[in-house]
MARBA-3410 file (N, C-alpha, C, O; in Angstrom, 1 decimal):
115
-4.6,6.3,8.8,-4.7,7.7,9.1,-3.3,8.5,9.0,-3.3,9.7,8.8 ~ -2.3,7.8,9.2,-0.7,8.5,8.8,-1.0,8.2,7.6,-2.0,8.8,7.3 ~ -0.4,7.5,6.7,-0.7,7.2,5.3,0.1,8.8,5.0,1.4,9.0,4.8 ~ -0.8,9.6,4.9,-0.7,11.0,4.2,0.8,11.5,4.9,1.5,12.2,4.2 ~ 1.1,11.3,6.0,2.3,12.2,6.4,3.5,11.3,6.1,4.6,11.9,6.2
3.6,10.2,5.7,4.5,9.3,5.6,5.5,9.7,4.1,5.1,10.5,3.3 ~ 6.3,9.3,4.1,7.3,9.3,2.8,7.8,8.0,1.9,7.8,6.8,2.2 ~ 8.0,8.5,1.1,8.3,6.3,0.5,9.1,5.7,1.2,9.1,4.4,1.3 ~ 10.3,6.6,2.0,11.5,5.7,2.4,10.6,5.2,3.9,10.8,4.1,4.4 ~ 9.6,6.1,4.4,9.1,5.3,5.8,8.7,4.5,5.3,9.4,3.5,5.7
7.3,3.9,4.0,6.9,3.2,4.4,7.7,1.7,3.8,7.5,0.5,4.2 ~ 8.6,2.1,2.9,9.4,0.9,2.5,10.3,0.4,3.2,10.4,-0.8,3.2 ~ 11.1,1.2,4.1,11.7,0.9,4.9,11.0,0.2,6.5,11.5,-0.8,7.1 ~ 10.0,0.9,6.8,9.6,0.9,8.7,8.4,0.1,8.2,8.5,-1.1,8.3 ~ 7.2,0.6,7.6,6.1,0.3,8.0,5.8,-1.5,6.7,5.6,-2.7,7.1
5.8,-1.2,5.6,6.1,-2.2,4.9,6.6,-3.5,5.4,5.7,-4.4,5.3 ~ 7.9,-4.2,6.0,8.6,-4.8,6.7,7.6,-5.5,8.1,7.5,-6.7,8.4 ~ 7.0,-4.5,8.9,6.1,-5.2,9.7,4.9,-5.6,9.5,4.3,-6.1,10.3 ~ 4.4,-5.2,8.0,3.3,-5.7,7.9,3.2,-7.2,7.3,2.4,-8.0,7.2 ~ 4.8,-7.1,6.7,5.0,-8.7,6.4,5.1,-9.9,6.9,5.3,-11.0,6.4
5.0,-9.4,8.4,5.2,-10.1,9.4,4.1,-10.5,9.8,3.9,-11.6,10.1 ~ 3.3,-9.6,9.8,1.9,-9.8,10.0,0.9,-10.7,9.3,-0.1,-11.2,9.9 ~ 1.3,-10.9,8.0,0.5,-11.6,7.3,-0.1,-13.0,7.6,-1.1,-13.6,7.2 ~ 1.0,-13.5,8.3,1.2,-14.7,8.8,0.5,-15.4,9.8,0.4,-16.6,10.1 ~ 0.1,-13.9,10.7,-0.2,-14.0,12.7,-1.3,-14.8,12.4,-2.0,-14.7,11.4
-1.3,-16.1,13.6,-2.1,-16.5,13.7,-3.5,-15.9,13.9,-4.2,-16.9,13.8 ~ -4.1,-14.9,14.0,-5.1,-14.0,14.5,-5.7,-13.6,13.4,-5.1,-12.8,12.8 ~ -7.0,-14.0,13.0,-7.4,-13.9,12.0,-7.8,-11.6,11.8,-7.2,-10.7,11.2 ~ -8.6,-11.7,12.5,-8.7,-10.5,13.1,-7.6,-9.6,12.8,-7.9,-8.7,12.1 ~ -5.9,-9.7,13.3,-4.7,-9.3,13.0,-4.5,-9.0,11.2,-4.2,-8.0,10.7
-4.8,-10.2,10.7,-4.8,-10.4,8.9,-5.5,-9.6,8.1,-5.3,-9.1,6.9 ~ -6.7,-9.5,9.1,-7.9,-8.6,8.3,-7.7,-7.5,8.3,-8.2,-6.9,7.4 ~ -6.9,-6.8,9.5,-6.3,-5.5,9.5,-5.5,-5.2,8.5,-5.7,-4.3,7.7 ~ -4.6,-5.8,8.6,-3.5,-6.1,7.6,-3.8,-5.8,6.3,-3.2,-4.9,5.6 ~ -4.8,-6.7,5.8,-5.5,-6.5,4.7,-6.4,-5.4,4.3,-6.8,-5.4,3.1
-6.8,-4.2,5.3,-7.2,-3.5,4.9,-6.2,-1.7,5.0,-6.3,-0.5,4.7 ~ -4.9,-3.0,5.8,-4.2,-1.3,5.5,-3.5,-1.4,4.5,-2.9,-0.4,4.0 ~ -3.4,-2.1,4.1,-2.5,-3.1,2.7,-3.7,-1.7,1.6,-3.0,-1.1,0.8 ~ -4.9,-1.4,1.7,-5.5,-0.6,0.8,-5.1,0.8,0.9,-4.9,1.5,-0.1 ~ -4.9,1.3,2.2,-4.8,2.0,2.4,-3.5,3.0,1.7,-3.3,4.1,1.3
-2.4,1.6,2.0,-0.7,2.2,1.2,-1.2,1.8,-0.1,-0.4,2.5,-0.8 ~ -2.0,1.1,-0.9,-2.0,1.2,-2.2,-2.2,2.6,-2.6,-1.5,3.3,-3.4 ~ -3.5,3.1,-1.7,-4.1,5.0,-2.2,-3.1,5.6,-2.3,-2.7,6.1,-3.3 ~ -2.3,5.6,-0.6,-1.3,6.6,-0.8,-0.4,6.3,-1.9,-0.3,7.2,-2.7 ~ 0.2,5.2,-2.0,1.4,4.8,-2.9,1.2,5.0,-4.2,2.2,5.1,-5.0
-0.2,4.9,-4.6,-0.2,5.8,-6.3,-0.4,6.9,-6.1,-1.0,7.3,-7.1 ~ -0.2,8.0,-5.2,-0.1,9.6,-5.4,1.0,9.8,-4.5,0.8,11.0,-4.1 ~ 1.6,9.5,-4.1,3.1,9.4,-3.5,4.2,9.7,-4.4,4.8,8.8,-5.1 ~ 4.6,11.0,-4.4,6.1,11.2,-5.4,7.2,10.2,-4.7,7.0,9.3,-4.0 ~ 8.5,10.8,-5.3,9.8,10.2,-4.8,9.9,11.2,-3.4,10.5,10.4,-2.7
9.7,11.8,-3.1,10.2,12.8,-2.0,9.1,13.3,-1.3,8.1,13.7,-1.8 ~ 9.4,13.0,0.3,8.0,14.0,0.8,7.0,13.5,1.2,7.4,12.3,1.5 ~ 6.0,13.6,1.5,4.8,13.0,1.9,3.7,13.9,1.0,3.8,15.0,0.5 ~ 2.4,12.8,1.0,1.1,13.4,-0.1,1.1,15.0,0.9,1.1,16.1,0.4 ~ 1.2,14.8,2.5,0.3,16.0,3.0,1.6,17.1,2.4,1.4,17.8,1.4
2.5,17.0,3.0,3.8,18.3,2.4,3.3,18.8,0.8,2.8,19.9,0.7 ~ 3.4,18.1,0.0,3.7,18.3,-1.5,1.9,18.8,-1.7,1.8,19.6,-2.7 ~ 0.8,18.5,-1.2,-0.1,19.1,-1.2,0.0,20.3,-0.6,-0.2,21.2,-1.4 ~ 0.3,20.6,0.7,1.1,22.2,1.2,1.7,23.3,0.4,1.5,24.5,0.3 ~ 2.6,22.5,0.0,3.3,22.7,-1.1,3.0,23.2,-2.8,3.7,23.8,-3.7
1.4,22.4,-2.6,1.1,23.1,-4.2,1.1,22.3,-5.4,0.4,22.3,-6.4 ~ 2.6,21.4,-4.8,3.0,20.0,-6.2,2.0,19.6,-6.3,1.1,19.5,-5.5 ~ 2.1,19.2,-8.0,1.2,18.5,-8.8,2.0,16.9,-8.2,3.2,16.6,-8.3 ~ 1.0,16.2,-7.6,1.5,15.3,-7.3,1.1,13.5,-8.1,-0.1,13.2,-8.2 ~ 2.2,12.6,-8.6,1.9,11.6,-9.4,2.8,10.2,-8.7,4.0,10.1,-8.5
2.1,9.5,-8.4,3.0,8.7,-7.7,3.8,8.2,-8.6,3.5,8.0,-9.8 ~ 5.2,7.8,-8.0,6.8,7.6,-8.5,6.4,6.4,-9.1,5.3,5.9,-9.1 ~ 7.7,5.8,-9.7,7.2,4.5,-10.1,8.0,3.8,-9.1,8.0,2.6,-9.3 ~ 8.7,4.4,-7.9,9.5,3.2,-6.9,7.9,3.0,-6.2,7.7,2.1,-5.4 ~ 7.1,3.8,-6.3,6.0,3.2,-5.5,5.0,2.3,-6.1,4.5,1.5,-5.2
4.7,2.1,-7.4,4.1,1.3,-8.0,4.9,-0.3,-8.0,4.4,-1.4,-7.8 ~ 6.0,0.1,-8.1,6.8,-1.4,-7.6,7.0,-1.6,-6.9,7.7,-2.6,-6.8 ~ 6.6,-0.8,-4.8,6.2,-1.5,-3.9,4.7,-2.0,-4.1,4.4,-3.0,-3.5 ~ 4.2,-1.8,-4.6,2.4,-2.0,-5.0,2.6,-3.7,-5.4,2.3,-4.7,-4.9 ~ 3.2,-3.4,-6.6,3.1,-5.0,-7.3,4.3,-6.0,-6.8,4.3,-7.2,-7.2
5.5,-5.6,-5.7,6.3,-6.5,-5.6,6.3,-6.3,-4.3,7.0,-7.1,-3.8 ~ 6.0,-5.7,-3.6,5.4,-6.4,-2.2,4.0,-6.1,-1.3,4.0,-6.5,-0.2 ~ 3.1,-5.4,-1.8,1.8,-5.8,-1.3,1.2,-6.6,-1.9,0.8,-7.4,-1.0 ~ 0.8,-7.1,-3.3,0.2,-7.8,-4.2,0.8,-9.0,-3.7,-0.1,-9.8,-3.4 ~ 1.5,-9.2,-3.6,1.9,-10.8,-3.3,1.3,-11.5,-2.0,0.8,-12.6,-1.9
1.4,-10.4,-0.7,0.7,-10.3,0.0,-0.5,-10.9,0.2,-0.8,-11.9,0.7 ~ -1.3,-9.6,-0.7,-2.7,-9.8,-0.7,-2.7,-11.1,-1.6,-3.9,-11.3,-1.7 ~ -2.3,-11.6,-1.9,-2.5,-12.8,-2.8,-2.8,-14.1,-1.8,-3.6,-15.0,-1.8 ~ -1.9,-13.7,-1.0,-1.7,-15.0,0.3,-3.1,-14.6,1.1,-3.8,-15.5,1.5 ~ -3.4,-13.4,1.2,-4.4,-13.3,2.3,-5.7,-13.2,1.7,-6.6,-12.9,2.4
-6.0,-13.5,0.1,-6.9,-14.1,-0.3,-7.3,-15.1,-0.4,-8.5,-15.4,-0.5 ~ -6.0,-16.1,-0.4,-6.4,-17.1,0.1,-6.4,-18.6,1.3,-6.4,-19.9,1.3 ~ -6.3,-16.9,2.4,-6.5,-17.2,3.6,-8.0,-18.3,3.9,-9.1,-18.3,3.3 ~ -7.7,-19.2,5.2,-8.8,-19.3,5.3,-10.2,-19.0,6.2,-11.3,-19.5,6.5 ~ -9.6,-18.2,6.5,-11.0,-17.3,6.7,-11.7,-16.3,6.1,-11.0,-15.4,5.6
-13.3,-16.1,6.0,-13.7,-15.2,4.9,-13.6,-14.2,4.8,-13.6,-13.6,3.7 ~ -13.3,-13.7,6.2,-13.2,-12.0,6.7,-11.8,-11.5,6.1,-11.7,-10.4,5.5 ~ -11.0,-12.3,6.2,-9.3,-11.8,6.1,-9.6,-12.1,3.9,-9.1,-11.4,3.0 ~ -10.4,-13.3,3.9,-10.1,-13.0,1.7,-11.0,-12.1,1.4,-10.8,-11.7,0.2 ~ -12.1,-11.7,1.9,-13.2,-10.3,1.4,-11.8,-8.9,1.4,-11.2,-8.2,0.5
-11.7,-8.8,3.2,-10.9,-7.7,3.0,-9.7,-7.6,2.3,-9.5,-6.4,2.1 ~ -8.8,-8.3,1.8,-8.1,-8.7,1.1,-8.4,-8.8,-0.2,-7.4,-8.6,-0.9 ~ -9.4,-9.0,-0.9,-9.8,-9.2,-2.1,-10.5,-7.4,-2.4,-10.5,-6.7,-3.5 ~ -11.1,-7.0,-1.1,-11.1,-5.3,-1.4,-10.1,-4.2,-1.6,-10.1,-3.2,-2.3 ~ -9.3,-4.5,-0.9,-7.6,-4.1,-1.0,-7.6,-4.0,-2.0,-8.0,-2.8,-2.4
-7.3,-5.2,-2.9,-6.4,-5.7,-4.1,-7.2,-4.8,-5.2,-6.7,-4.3,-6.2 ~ -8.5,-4.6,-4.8,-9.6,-3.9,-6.2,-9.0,-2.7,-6.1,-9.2,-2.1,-7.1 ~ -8.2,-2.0,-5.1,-8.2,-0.5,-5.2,-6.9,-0.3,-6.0,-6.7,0.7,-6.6 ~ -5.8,-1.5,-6.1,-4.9,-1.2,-7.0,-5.4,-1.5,-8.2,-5.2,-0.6,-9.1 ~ -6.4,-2.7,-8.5,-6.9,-3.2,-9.9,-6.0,-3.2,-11.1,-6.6,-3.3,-12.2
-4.5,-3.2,-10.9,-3.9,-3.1,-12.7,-3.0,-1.9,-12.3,-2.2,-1.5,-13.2 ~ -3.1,-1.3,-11.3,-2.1,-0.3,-11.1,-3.1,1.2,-11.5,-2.3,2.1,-11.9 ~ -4.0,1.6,-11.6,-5.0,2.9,-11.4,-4.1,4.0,-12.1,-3.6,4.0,-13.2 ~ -3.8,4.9,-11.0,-2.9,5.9,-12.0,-1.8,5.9,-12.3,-0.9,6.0,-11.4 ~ -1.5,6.0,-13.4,0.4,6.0,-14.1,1.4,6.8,-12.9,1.4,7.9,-12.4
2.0,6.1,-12.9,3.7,6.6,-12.4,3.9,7.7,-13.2,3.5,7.8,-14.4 ~ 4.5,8.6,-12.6,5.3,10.0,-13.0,6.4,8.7,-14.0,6.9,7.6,-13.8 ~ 6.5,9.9,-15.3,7.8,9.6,-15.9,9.1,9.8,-15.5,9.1,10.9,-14.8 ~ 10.4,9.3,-15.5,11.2,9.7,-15.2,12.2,10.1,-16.3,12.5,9.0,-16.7 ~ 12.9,10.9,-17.0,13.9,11.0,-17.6,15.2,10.5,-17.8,15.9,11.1,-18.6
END
């Protein structure tokens, strides 16, 4: 539900970092969470510029494309992630986890170019 007010430096910095921690909790329940907010920063993180949050830059008017520093938190540290928590062993934590991973599928929309 924050997602949208967030900026790349929060979630790479603050929120990213504890969910890595997470992956591991004993608590299957905990993982499955995990794994479905892991979908959630994928949405935002492909319409996520370098600056700002989706809700501002929508305020704002910007045509908004997610950066490519967000696409390579996508594939170099949630994806690995969800990789482990696919194959977790419980079924609840590799379904949600395996739903996650479908919303990145290959990376969805292109990174803004940069010059």
């Amino acid at each position: 539900m924050l997602a949208p007010v967030l900026s790349l430096a929060v979630i790479e910095k603050q929120i990213l970092p504890q969910m890595d921690t997470l992956v591991t909790d004993e608590i299957p329940n905990i993982r499955f969470n995990i794994a479905k907010s892991y979908g959630v920063l994928i949405e935002t993180l492909k319409r996520l510029p370098d600056s700002g949050s989706i809700q501002s830059n929508e305020a704002d008017g910007k045509d908004m494309k997610g950066s490519t520093h967000g696409f390579t938190l996508i594939e170099e540290r949630i994806m690995p992630n969800l990789q482990k928590l696919m194959e977790d062993d419980d079924v609840d934590v590799r379904y949600f986890a395996s739903t996650a991973a479908q919303v990145y599928s290959g990376g969805g929309s292109e990174p803004m170019q940069t010059s």
